[in-house]
C-alpha positions in Angstrom: 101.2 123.6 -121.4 101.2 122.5 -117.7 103.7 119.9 -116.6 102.5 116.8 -115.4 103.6 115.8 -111.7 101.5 113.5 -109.5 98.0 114.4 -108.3 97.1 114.3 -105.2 93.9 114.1 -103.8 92.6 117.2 -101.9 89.0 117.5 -101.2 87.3 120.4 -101.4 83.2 122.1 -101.0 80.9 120.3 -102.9 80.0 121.9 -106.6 76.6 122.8 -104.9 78.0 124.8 -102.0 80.2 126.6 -104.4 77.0 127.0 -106.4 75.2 128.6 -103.4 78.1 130.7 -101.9 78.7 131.8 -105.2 74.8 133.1 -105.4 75.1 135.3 -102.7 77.9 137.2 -103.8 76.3 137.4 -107.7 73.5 139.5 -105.2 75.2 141.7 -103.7 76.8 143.0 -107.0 73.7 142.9 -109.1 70.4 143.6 -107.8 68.4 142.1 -111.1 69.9 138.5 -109.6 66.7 136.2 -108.7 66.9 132.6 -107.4 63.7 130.0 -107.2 63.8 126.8 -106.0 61.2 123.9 -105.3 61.3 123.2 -101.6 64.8 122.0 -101.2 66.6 125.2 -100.8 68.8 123.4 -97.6 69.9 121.0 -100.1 70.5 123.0 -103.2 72.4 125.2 -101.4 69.9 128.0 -102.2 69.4 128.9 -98.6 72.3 131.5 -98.3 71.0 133.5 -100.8 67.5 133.2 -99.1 68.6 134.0 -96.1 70.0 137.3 -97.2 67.8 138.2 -100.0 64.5 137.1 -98.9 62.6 139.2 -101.2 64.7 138.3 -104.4 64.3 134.4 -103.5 61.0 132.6 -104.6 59.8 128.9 -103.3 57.6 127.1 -105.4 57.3 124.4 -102.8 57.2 120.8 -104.9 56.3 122.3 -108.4 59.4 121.7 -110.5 57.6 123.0 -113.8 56.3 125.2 -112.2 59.8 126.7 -110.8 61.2 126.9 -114.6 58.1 128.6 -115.4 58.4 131.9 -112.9 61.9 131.7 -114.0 61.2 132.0 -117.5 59.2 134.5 -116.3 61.6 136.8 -114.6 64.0 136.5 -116.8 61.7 137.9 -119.8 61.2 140.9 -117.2 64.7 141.4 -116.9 65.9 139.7 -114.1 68.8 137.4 -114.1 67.0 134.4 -112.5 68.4 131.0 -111.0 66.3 128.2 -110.8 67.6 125.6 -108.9 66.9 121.9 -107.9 68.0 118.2 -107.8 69.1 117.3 -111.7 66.4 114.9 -111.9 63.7 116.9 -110.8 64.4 120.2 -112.1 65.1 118.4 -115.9 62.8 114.9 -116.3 59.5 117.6 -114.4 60.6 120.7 -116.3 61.7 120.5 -119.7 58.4 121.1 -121.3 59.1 124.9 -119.5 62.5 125.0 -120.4 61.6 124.0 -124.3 59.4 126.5 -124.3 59.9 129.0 -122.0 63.8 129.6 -122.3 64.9 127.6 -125.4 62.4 128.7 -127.6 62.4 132.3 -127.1 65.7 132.4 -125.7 65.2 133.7 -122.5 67.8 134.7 -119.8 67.2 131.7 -117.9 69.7 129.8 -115.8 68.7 126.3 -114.9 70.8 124.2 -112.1 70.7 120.8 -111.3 72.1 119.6 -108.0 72.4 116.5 -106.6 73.7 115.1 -110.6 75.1 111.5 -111.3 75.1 108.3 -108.9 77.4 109.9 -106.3 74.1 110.9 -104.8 74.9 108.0 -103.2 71.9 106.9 -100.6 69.4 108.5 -102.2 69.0 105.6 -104.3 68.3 105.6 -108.4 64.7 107.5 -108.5 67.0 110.8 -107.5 70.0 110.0 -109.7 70.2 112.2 -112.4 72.4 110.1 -115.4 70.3 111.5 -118.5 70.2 115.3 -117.7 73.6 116.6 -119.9 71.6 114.5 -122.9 68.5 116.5 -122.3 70.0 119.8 -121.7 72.2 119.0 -125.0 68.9 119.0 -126.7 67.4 122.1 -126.0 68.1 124.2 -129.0 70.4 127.3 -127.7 71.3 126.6 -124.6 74.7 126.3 -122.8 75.7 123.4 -121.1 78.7 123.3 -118.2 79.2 120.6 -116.2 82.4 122.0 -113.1 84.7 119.9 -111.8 85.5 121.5 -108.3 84.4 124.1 -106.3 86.4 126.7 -107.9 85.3 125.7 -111.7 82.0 126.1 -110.2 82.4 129.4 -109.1 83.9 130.8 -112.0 81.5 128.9 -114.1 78.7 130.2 -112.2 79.7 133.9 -112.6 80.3 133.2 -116.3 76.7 131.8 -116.8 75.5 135.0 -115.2 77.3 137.0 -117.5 76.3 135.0 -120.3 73.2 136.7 -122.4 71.1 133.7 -123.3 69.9 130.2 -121.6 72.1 128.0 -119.3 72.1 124.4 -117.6 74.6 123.8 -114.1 75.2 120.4 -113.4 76.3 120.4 -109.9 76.4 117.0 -107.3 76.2 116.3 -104.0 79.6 115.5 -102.0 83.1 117.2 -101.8 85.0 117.0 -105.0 88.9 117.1 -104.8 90.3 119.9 -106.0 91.4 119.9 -109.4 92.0 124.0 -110.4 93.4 126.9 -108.6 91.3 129.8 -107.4 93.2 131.7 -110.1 92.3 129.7 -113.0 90.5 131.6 -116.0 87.0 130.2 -117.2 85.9 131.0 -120.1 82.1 129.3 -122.1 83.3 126.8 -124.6 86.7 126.7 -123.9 88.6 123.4 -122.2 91.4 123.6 -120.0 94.0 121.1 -120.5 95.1 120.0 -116.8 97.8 117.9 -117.6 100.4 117.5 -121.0 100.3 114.1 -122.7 101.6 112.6 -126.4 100.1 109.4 -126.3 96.5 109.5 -125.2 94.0 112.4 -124.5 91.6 111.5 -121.5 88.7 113.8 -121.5 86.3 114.3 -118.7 84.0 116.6 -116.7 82.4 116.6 -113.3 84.0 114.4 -110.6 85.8 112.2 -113.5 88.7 115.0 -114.0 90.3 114.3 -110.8 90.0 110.6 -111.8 91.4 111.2 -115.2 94.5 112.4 -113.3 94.6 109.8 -110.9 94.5 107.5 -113.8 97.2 109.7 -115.9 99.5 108.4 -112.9 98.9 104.8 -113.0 99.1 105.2 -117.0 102.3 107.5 -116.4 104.1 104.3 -114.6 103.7 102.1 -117.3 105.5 104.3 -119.7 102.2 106.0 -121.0 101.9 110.1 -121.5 98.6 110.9 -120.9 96.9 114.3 -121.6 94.0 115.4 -119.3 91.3 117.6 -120.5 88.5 119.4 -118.5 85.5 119.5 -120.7 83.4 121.4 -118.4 81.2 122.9 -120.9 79.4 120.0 -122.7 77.6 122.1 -125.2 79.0 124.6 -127.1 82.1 122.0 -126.9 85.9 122.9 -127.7 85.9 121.5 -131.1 89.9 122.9 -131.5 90.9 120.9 -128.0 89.4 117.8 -129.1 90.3 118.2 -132.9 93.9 118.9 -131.8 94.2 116.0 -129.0 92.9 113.4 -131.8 95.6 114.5 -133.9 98.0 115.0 -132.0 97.6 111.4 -129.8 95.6 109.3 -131.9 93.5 107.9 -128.9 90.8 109.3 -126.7 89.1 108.0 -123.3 86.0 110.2 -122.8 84.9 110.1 -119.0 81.8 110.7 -117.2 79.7 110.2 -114.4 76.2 109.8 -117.2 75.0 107.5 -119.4 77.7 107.1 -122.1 74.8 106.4 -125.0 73.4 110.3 -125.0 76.2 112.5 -122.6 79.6 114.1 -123.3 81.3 111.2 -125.5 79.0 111.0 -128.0 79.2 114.8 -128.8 82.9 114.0 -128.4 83.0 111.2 -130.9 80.8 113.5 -133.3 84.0 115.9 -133.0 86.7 113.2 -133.6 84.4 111.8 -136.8 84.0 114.9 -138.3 87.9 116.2 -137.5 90.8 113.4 -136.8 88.7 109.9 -136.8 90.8 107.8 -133.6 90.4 105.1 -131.3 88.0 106.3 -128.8 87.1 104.5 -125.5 83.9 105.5 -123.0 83.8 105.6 -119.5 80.0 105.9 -117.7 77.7 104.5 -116.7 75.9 101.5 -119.4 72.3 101.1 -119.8 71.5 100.6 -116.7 70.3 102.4 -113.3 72.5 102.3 -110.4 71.2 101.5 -106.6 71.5 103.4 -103.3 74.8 103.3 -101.5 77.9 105.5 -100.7 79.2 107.7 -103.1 82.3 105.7 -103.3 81.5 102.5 -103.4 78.8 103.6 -106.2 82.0 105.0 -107.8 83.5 102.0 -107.8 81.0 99.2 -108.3 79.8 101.5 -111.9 83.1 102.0 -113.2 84.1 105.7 -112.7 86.9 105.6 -111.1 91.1 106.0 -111.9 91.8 102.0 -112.4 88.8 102.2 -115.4 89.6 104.7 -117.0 93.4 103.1 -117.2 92.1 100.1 -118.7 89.6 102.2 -121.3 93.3 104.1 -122.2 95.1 100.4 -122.8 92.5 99.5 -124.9 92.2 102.2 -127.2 96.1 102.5 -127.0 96.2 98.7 -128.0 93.6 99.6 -131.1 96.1 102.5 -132.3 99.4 100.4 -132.7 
């Protein structure tokens, strides 16, 4: 298990330029890898792969449905195709083509959503993404990840390409610290437990890992061991991980940057229920749209950062004794 010394914040790419770089070299080893995207290539991060592949690279200008359908398309002809826009887009526009196209049949398709969660920032709520991981959960068949840092993404990315069957990316918009060497192993389906705990299992994906450490620290001082888990694949989930933290700590904090009544904690909680029943906290975002601002402050004004997910951990810590 790895030993649990202070995190430190170190930013790194954004999840959508790892995405992107991380394209390109998928192209140059495999010629059957296709990417279409819906007129925001410069934003997706698609671009690089245009730029060097022109002829394997397919705009559908504004057409998100439309963009899911070619790929559905290519990939039952074969190719390995990445469709790729902003979360909300690509899923609320498209997932009459993904239900159909890729779920149903179980096509090779490989969906990403960029631009996922509030930390969009000033794009403001019409392009924040907070019900996507529920929707992707509920496509029959497909694969759900959801990478913490640029280097989860990559591996994550290369994993989904490997992968025989239909995938969802949920990538965002601004630099993520960095939360796993470039050495770390990926695998589908299987957690990675970033820091050791005994007391209380905090269990997160996306941008809310690095908080969960941060908030490991603040729980660390006050006599607290808590155990950090990177759930970056939200569907199929780790049931041994989560089974074995409830057991082992009797309390769980799930944390992410959605809507807590349809993302990663429910499917969590359906785990616990069904495995070692504990108290269980939620961190995310409440029944509510968010509003345009920076990243951070959005962070901070909705909850999702270190000092909240402390206080969900003293709760449920309070409820076990």
């Amino acid at each position: 298990m790895p030993a649990k010394t202070k995190f430190e914040i170190k930013m790194g790419a954004a999840t959508r330029e790892a995405f992107g770089r991380t394209l390109v070299e998928l192209g140059r080893e495999n010629k059957d890898v296709v990417v279409v995207d819906a007129d925001l290539s410069k934003s997706t991060m698609t671009t690089y792969f245009a730029k060097e592949f022109p002829d394997r690279f397919f705009s559908c200008g504004i057409a998100e449905a439309n963009m899911v359908g070619v790929g559905a398309g290519l990939a039952m002809s074969g190719k390995i195709p990445f469709v790729a826009s902003f979360s909300v887009f690509v899923m609320n526009k498209g997932f009459e083509q993904m239900r159909i196209g890729a779920a149903y049949g179980r096509s090779n398709l490989k969906v990403v959503g960029t631009h996922s969660g509030i930390s969009i920032g000033e794009d403001g709520p019409s392009q924040m993404s907070i019900e996507e991981i529920s929707l992707a959960c509920s496509l029959a068949g497909f694969v759900v990840l959801a990478p913490a840092d640029e280097n989860s993404t990559k591996a994550l990315v290369r994993a989904a390409a490997a992968y025989d069957g239909p995938v969802f990316i949920r990538c965002g918009r601004p630099k993520a610290p960095v939360v796993h060497g470039a050495e770390q192993k990926f695998e589908i389906g299987k957690s990675i437990e970033v820091a050791a705990g005994t007391d209380i299992a905090l269990i997160a994906n996306g941008l809310m890992v690095a908080q969960s450490l941060l908030a490991a620290d603040v729980l660390e001082a006050e006599g607290v061991s808590a155990r950090v888990i990177d759930m970056h694949t939200v569907k199929p989930l780790d049931r041994e991980a989560i089974g074995r933290a409830a057991a082992e700590t009797g309390a769980i904090v799930v944390a992410e940057e959605h809507l807590v009544d349809c993302g990663l904690g429910v499917r969590v909680a359906q785990v616990v229920a069904e495995t070692n029943p504990c108290a269980m906290e939620f961190v995310g975002i409440h029944n509510r749209y968010a509003e345009s601002g920076h990243p951070d402050e959005m962070l901070e004004k909705y909850g999702l950062v270190a000092r909240d997910i402390a206080a969900a951990a003293r709760k449920a810590l309070a409820r076990k004794r």
